[in-house]
N, C-alpha and C positions, 0 to 999 in steps of 0.2 A: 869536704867535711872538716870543723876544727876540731883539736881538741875534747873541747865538750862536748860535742855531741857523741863523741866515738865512748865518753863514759854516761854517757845515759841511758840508764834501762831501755831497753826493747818491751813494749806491752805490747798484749794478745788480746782482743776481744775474747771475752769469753759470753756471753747474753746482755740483755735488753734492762736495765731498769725494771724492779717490777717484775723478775722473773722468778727471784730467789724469796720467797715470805719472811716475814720477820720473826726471828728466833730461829732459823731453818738454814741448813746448807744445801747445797747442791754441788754434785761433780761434772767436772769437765776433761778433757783432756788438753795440754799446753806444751808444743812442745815435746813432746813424749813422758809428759809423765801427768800422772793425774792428780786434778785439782780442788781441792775441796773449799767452797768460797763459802761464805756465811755472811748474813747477813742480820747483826743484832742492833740493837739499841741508835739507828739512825747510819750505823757503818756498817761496811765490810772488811772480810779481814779471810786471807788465802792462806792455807796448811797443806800441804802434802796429805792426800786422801786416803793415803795403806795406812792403818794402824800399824806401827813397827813389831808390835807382836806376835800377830798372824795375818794382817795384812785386808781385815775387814776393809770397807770403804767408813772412814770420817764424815761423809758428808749425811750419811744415813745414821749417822748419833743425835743421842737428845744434847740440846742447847741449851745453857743456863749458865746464868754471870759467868759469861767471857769464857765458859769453858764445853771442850763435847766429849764426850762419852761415848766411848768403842762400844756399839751394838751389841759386840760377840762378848767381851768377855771384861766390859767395863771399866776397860782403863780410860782415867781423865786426862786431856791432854788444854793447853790453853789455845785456843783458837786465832791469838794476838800473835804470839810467838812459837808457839809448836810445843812448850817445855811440856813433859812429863809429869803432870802436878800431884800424881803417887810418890815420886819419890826428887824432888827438886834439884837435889843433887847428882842426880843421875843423868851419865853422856847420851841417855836414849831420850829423842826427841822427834819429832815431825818439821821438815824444812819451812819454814815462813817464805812468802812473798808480798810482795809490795802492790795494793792493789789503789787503783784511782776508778774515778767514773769521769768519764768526757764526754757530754751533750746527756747520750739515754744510755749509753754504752758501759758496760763495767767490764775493765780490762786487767790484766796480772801481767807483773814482769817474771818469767821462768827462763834460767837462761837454758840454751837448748842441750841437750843430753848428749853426751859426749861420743 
């Protein structure tokens, strides 16, 4: 193995093309931790699925530009990057991943839990 290859993500299958609806997430688990994949406006894009507050699932929030909305108790989070979009400047956020699609397959890099 060179080099490069030893720094390149590790992706996970996580479903099928087609599995996730448009404007909708869905959770998975990766890795041991769970994952909230969405799929909006022709992408998708991976967040850590516990809201930080009390720990709802994100993937069971409504969707709407770029952003989801905690079920329980309505915090906005960005679905691009995980940031806190109540308070921008605040270190509370949900972890982002890196998500590709290969053939029919939509996969996430999570590295694995310590």
């Amino acid at each position: 193995m060179s080099d490069t290859d030893e720094n390149q993500p590790d992706f996970t299958t996580v479903c099928k093309v087609g599995t996730i609806p448009a404007g909708q997430g869905r959770a998975f688990p990766v890795n041991g931790t769970m994952i909230a994949v969405f799929f909006t406006d022709g992408e998708y894009s991976a967040i850590n699925d516990f809201c930080p507050h009390m720990g709802a699932s994100l993937a069971e929030g409504h969707v709407e530009d770029g952003t989801v909305m905690c079920p329980w108790h309505a915090w906005a989070f960005s679905i691009k990057d995980g940031s806190w979009l109540d308070a921008k400047d605040s270190p509370i956020r949900c972890a982002a991943y890196q998500v590709r699609v290969q053939g029919n397959e939509i996969q996430v890099s999570v590295p694995s839990s310590p």
